[in-house]
C-alpha positions in Angstrom: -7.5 -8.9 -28.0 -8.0 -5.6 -26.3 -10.6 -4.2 -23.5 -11.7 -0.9 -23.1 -11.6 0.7 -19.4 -13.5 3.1 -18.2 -11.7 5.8 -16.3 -12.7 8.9 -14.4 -10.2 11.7 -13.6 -10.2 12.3 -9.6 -9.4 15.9 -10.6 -12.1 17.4 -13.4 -14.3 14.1 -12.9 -14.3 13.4 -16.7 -14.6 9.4 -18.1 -12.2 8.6 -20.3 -11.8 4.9 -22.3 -8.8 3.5 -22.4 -8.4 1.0 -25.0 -5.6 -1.7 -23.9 -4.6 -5.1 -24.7 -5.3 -7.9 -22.6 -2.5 -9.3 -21.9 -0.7 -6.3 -21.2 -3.0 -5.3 -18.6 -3.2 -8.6 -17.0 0.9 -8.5 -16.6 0.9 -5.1 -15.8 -2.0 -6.4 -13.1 0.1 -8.9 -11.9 3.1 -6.8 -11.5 4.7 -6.2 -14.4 5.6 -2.5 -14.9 3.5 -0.5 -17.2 5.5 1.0 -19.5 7.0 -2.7 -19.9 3.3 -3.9 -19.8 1.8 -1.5 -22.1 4.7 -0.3 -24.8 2.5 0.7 -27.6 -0.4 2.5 -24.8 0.7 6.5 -25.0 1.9 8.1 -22.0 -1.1 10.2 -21.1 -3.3 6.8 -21.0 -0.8 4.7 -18.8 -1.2 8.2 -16.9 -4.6 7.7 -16.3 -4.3 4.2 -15.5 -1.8 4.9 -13.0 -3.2 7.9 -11.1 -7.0 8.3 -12.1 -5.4 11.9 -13.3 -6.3 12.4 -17.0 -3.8 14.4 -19.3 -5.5 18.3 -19.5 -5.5 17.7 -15.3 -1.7 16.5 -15.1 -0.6 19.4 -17.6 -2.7 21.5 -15.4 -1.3 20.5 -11.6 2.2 20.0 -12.9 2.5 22.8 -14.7 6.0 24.5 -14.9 5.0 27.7 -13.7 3.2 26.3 -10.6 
């Protein structure tokens, strides 16, 4: 079963849904690391979860030529 999460960027202020499964979110909820958690959830999404920082935002702040 998954659940859809509702996310908004702390940068451009922007929801985004996040669709997850269950029971990776409740292990990565109860301390379970997220990539561990969440395999199959890309990158940018276990991004947002982590940070509130959505992909265009992180591409933008951690830009290389910063």
């Amino acid at each position: 079963m998954d659940i859809e999460l509702k996310i908004m960027c702390n940068n451009c202020k922007v929801v985004h849904t996040v669709t997850v499964p269950k029971k990776g979110y409740v292990e990565w909820m109860t301390g379970t690391v997220i990539q561990k958690a969440m395999p199959n959830v890309s990158a940018i999404d276990r991004e947002l979860l982590i940070s509130n920082i959505c992909g265009k935002c992180f591409g933008e702040i951690f830009r290389k030529d910063n």
